[in-house]
N, CA, C and O atoms as a CHARMM CRD file, in Angstrom:
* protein
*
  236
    1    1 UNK  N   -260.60100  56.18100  67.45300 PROA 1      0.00000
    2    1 UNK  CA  -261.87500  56.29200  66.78200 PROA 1      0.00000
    3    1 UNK  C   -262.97100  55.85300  67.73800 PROA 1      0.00000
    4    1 UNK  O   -263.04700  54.69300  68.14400 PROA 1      0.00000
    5    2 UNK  N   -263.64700  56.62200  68.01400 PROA 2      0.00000
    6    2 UNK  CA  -265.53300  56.55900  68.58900 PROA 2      0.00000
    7    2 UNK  C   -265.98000  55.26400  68.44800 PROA 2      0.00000
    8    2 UNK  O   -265.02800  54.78200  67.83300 PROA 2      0.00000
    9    3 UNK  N   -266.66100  54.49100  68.57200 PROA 3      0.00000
   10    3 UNK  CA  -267.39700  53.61300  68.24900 PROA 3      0.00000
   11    3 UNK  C   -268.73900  54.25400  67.52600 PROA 3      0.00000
   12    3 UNK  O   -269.33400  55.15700  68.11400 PROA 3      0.00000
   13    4 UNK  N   -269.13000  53.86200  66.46200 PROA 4      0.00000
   14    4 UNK  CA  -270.82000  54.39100  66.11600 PROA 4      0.00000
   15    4 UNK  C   -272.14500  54.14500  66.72700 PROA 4      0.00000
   16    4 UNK  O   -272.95200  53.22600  66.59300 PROA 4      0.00000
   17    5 UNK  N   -272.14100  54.88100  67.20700 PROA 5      0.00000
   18    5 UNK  CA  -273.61800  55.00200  68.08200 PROA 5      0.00000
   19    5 UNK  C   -274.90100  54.59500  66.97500 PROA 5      0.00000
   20    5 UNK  O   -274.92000  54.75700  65.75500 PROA 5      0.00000
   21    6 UNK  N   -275.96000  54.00500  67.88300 PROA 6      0.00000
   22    6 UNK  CA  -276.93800  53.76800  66.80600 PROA 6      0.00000
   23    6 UNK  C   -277.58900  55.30200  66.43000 PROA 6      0.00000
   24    6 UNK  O   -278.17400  55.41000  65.35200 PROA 6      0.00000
   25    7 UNK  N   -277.49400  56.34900  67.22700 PROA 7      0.00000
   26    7 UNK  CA  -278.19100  57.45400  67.39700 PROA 7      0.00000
   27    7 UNK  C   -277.34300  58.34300  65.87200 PROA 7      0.00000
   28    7 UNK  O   -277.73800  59.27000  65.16500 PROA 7      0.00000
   29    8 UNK  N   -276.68900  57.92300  65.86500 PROA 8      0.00000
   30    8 UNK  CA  -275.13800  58.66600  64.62100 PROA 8      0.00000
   31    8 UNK  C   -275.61900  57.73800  63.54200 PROA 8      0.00000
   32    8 UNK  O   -275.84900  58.18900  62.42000 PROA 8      0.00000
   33    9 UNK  N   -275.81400  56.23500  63.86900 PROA 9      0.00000
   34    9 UNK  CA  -276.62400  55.83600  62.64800 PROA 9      0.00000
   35    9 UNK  C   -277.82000  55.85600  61.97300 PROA 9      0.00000
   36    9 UNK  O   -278.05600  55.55100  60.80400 PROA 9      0.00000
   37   10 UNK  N   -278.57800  56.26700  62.88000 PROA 10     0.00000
   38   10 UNK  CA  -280.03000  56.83000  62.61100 PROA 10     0.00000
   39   10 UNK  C   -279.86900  58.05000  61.52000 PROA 10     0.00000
   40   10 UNK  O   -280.06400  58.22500  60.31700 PROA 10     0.00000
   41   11 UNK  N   -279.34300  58.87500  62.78900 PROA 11     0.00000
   42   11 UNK  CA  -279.26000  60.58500  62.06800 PROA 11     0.00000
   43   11 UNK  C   -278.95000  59.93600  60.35800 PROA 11     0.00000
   44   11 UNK  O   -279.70800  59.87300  59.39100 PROA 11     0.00000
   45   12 UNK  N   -277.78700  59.60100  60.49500 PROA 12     0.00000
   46   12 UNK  CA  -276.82300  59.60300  58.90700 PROA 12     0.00000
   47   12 UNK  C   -278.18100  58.80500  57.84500 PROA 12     0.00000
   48   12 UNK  O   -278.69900  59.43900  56.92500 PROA 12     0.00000
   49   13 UNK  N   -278.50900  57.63800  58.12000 PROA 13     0.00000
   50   13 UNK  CA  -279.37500  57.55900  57.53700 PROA 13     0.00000
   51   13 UNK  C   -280.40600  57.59100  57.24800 PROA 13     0.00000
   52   13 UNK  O   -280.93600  56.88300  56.39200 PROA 13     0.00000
   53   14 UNK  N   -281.11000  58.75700  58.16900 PROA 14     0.00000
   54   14 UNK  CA  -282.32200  59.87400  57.50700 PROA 14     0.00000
   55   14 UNK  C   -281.77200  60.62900  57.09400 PROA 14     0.00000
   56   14 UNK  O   -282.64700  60.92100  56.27900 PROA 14     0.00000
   57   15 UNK  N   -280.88500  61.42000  56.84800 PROA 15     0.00000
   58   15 UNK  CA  -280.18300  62.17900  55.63900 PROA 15     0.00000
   59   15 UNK  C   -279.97700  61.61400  54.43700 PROA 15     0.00000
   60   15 UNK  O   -279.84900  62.21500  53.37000 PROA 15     0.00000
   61   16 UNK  N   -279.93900  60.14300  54.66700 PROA 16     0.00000
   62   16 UNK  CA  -280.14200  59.41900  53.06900 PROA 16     0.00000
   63   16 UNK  C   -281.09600  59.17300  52.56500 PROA 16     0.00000
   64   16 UNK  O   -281.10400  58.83700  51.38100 PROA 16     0.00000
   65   17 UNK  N   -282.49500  59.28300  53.48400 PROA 17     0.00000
   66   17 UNK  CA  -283.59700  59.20600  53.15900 PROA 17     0.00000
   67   17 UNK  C   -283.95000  57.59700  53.42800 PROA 17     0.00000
   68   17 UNK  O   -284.82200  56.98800  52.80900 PROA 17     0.00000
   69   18 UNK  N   -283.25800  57.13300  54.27800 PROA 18     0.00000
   70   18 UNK  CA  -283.47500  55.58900  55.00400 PROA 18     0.00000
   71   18 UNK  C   -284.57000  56.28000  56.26900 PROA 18     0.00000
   72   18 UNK  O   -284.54200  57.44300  56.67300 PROA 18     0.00000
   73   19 UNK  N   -285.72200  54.91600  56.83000 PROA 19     0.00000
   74   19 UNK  CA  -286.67200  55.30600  57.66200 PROA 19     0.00000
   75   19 UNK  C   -285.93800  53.83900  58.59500 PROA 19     0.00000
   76   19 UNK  O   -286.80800  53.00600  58.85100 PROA 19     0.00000
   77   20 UNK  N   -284.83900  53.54200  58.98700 PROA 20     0.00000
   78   20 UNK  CA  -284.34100  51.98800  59.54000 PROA 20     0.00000
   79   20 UNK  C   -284.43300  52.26400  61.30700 PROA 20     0.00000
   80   20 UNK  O   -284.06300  53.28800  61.88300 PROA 20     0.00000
   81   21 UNK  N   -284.95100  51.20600  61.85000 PROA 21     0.00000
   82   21 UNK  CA  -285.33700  50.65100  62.79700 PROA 21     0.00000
   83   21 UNK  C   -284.17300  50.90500  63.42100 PROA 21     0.00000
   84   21 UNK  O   -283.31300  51.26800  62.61900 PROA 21     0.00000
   85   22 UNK  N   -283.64300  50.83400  65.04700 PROA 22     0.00000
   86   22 UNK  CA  -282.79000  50.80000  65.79500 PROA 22     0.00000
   87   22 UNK  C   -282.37300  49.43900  65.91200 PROA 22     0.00000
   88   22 UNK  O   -281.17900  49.20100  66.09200 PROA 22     0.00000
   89   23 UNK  N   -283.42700  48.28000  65.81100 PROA 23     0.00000
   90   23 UNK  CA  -283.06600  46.77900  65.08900 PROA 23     0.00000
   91   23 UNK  C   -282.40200  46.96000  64.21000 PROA 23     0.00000
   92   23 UNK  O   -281.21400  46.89800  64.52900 PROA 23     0.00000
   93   24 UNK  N   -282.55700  47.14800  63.29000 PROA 24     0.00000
   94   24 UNK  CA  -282.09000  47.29400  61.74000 PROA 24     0.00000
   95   24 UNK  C   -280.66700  47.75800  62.25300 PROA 24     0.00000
   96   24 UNK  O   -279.62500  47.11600  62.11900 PROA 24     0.00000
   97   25 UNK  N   -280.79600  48.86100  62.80100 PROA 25     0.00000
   98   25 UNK  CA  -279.26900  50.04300  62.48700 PROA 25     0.00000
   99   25 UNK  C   -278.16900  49.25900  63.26800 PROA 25     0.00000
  100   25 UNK  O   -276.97200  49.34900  62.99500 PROA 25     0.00000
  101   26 UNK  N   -278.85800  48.21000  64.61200 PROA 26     0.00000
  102   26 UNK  CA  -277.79300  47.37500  65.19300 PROA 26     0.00000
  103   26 UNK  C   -277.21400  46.31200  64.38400 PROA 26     0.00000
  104   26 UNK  O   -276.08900  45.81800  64.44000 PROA 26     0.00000
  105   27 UNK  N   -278.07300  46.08900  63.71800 PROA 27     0.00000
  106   27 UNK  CA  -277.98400  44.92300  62.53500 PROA 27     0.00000
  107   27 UNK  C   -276.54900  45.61500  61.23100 PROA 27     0.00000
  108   27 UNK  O   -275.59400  45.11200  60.63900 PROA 27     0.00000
  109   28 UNK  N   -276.97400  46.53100  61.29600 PROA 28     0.00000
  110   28 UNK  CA  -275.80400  47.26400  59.73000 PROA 28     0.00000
  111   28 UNK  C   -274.61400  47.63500  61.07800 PROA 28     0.00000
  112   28 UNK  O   -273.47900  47.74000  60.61500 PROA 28     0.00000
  113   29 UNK  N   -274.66400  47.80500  62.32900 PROA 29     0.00000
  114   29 UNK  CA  -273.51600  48.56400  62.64400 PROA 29     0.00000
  115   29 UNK  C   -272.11500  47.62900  62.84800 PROA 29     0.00000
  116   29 UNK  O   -271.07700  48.29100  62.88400 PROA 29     0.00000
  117   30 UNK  N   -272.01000  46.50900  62.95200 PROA 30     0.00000
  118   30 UNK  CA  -270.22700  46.24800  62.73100 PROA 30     0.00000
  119   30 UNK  C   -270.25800  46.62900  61.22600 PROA 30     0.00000
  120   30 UNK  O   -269.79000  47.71400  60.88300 PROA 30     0.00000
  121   31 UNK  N   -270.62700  46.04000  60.59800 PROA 31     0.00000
  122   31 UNK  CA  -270.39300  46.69200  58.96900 PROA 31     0.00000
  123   31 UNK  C   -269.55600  47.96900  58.95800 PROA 31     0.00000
  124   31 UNK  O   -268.38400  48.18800  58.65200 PROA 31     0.00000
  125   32 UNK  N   -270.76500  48.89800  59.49000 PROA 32     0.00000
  126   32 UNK  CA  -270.35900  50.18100  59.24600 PROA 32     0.00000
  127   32 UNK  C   -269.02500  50.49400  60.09900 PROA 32     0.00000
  128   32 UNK  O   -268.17800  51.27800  59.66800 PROA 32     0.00000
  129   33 UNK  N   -268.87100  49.71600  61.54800 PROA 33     0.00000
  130   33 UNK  CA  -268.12600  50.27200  61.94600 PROA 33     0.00000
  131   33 UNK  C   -266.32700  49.35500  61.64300 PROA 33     0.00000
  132   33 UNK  O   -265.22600  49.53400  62.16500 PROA 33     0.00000
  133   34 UNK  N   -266.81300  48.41300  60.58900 PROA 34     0.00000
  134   34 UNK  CA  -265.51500  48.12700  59.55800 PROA 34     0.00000
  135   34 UNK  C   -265.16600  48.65800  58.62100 PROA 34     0.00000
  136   34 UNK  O   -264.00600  48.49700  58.24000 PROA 34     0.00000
  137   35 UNK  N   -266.25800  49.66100  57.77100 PROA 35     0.00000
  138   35 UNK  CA  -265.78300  50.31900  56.62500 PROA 35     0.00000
  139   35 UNK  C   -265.46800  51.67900  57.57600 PROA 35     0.00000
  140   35 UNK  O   -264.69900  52.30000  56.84200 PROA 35     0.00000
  141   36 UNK  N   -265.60300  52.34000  58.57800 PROA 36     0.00000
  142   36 UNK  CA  -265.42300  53.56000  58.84500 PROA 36     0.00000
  143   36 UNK  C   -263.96800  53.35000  59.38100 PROA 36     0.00000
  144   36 UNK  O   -263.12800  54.22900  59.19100 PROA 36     0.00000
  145   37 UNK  N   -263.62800  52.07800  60.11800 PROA 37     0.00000
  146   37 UNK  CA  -262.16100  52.17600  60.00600 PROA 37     0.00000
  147   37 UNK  C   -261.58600  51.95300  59.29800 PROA 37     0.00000
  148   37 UNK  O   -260.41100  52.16200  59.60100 PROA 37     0.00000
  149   38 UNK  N   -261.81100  51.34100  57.73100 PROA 38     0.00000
  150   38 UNK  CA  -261.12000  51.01700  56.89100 PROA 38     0.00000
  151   38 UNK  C   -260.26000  52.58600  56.00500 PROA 38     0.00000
  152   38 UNK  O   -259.16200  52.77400  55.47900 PROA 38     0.00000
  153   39 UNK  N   -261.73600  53.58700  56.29200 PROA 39     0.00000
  154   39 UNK  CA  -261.59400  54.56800  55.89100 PROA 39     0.00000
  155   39 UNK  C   -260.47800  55.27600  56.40300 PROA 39     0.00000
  156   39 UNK  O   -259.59700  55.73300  55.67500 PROA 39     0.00000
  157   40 UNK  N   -260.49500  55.39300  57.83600 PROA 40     0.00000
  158   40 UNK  CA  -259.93400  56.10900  59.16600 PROA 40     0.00000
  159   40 UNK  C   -258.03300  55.72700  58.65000 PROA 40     0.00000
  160   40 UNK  O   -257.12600  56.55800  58.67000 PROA 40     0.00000
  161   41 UNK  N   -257.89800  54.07900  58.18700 PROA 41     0.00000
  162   41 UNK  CA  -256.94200  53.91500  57.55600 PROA 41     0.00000
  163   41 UNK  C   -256.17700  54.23700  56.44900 PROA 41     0.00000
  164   41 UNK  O   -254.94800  54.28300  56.48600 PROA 41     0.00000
  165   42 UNK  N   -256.96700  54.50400  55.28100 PROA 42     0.00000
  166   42 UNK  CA  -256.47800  55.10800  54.18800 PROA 42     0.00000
  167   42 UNK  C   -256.24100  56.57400  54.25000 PROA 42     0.00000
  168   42 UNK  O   -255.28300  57.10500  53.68700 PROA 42     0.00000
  169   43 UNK  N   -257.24900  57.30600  55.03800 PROA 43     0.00000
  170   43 UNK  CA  -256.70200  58.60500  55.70500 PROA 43     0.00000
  171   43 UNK  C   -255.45900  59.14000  56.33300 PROA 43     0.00000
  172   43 UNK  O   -254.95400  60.25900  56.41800 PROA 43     0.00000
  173   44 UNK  N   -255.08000  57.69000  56.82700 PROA 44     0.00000
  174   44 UNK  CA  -253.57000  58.02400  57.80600 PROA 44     0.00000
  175   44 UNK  C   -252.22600  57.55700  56.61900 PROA 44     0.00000
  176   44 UNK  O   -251.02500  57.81400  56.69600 PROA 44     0.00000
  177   45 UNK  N   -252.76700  57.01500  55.86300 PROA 45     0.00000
  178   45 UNK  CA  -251.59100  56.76100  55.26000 PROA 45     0.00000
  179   45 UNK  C   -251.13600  58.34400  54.37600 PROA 45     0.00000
  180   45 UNK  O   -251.89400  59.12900  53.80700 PROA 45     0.00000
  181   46 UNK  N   -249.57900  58.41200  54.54300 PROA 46     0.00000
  182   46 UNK  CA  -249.01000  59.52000  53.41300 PROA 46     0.00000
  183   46 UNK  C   -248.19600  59.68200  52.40200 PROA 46     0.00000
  184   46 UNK  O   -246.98100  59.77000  52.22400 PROA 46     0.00000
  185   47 UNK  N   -249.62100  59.70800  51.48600 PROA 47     0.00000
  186   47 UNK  CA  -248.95000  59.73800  50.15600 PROA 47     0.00000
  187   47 UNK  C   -248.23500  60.38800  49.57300 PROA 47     0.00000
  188   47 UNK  O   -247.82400  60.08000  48.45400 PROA 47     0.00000
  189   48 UNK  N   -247.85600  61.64300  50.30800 PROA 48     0.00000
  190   48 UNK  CA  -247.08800  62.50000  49.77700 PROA 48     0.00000
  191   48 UNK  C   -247.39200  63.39000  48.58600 PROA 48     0.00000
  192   48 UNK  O   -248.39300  64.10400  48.54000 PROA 48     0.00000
  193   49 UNK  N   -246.38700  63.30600  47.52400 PROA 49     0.00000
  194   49 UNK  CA  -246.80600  64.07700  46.69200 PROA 49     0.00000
  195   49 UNK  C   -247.17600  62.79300  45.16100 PROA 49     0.00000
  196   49 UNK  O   -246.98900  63.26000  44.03800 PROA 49     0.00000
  197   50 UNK  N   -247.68400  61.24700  45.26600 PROA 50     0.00000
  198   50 UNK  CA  -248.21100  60.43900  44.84800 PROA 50     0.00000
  199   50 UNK  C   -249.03400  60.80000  43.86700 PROA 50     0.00000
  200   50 UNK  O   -250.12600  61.13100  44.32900 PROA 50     0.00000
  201   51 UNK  N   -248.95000  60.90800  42.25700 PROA 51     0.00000
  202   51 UNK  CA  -250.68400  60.99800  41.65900 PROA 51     0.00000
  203   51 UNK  C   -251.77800  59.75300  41.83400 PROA 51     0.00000
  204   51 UNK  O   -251.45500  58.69000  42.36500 PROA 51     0.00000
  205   52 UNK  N   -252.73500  59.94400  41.46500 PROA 52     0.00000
  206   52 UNK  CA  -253.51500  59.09000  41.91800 PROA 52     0.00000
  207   52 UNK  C   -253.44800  57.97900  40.39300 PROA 52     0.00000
  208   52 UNK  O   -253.26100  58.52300  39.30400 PROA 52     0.00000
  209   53 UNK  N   -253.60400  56.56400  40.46400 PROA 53     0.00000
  210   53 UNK  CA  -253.32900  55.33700  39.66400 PROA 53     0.00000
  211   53 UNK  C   -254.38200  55.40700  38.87400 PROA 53     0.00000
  212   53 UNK  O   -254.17300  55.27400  37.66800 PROA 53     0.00000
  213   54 UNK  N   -255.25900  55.54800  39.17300 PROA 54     0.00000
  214   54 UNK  CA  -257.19300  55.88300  38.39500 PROA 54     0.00000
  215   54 UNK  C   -256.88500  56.48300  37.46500 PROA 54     0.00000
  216   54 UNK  O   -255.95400  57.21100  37.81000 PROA 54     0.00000
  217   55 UNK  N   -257.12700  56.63500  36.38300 PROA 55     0.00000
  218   55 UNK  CA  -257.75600  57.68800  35.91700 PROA 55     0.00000
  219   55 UNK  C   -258.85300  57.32300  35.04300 PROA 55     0.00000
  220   55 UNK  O   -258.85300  56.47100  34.15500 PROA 55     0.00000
  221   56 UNK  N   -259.85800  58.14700  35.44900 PROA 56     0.00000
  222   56 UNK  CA  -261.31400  58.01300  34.25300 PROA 56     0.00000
  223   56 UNK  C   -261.21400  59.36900  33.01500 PROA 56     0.00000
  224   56 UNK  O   -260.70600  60.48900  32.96900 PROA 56     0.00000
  225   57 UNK  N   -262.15700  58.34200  31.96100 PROA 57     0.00000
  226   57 UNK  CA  -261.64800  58.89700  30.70500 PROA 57     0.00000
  227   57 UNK  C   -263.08900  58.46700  29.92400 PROA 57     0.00000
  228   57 UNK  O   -263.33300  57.26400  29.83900 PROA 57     0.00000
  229   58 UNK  N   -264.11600  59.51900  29.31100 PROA 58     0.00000
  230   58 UNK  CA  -265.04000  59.23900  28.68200 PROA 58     0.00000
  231   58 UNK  C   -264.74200  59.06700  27.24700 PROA 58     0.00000
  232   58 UNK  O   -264.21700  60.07300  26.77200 PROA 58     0.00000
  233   59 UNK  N   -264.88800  58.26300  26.55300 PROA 59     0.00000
  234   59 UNK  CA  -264.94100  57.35900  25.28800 PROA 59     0.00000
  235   59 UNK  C   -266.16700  58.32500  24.40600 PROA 59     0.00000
  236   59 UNK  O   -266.54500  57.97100  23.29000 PROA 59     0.00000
C-alpha cells in the first residue's frame, strides 16, 4: 500500500466539499492512513461464501 500523499488528500477532500489546508491535511493524515489500512485489511480477508452477521430491518 502507497502511503497518502497530501495532494490525494486534498483532491479527496474537495470532492467532499472540505476547503482543508495542507496543515490541516498533514494533521488528519496518520488517521487516514490507519483507517485506509484497516480497510486494505478487511479486503484481504476471505470470506468465502459467509452471509453477512448485520442485518437491518425497518420497524
Amino acid at each position: 500500500m502507497a502511503p497518502l500523499t497530501i495532494d490525494t488528500l486534498g483532491t479527496l477532500a474537495r470532492l467532499h466539499g472540505f476547503d482543508w489546508t495542507d496543515t490541516e491535511l498533514e494533521a488528519l493524515r496518520p488517521g487516514a492512513e490507519v483507517a485506509h489500512a484497516a480497510l486494505e485489511t478487511l479486503r484481504a480477508l476471505d470470506l468465502g461464501s459467509a452471509d453477512p452477521t448485520t442485518q437491518y430491518r425497518m420497524f
